[in-house]
N, C-alpha and C positions, 0 to 999 in steps of 0.2 A: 596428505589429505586429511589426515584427521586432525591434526592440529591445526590446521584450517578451519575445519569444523569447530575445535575446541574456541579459537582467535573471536569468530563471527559470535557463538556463543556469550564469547566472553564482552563481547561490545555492545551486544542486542542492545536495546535500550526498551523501554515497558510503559505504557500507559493504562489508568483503568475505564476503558471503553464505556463503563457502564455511568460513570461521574461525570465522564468530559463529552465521551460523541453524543451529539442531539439529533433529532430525526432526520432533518435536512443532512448531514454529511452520511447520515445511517442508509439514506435514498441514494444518495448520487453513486457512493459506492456501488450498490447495489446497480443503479442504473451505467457507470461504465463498466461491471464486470460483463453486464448483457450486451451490449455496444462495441466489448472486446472480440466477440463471437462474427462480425464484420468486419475485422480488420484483417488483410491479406496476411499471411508471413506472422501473426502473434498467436501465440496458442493462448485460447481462452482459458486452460485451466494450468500454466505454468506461469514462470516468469512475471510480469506486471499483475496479469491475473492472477494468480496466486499471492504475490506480497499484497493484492487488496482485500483480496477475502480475509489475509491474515492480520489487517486494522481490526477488523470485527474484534477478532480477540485480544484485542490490545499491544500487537507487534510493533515496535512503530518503525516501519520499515520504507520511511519516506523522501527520505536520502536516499533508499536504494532504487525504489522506485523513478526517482527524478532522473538518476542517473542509468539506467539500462536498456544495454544497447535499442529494446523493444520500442522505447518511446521513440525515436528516430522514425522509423516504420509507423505509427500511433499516429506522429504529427503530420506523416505527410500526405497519410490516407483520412484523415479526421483531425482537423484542428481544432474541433470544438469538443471532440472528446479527450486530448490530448490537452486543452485548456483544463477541462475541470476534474482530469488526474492532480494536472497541479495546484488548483483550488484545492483538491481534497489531501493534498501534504501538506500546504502553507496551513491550514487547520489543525491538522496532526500537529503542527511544530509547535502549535500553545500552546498542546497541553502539558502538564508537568508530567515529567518522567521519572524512572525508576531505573535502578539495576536488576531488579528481578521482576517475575510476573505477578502483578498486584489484579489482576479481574479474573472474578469467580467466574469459573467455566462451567 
């Protein structure tokens, strides 16, 4: 378990939220963590929810995102929120990344 921990750690990848996201991808976030709060079967504050609140801080956790298992459930109950989760990773994927975390918190 914990070297699991240490592994994911170790692959994070980092963007500086405050240079790259602009207010439009700063909204939609915002607007499908609220939107998550509707979907049957996805907890609003774990999982998908939680790796989006964690863009804010510059996580970039958009691969994880695109791939777990929660989006399944996402798309079948909401495809229009389910679209602009993935709108809001192909954004993520511009930005230039880092191996460590580069945005003042």
């Amino acid at each position: 378990m914990i070297i699991g921990l240490i592994n994911n750690k170790k692959n994070m990848k980092y963007f500086n939220r405050h240079e790259c996201m602009g207010k439009e991808t700063l909204r939609s976030i915002g607007e499908a963590t609220t939107e998550l709060f509707g979907v049957d079967g996805v907890s609003p504050f774990g999982g998908v929810s939680n790796m989006l609140y964690g863009l804010y801080d510059g996580f970039d956790y958009s691969d994880k995102i695109r791939s777990h298992e929660e989006m399944l459930q996402i798309n079948k109950e909401n495809g229009y929120l389910y679209n602009k989760i993935l709108e809001i990773c192909k954004d993520i994927d511009t930005y230039p990344k880092h191996d460590y975390d580069v945005t003042e918190h």
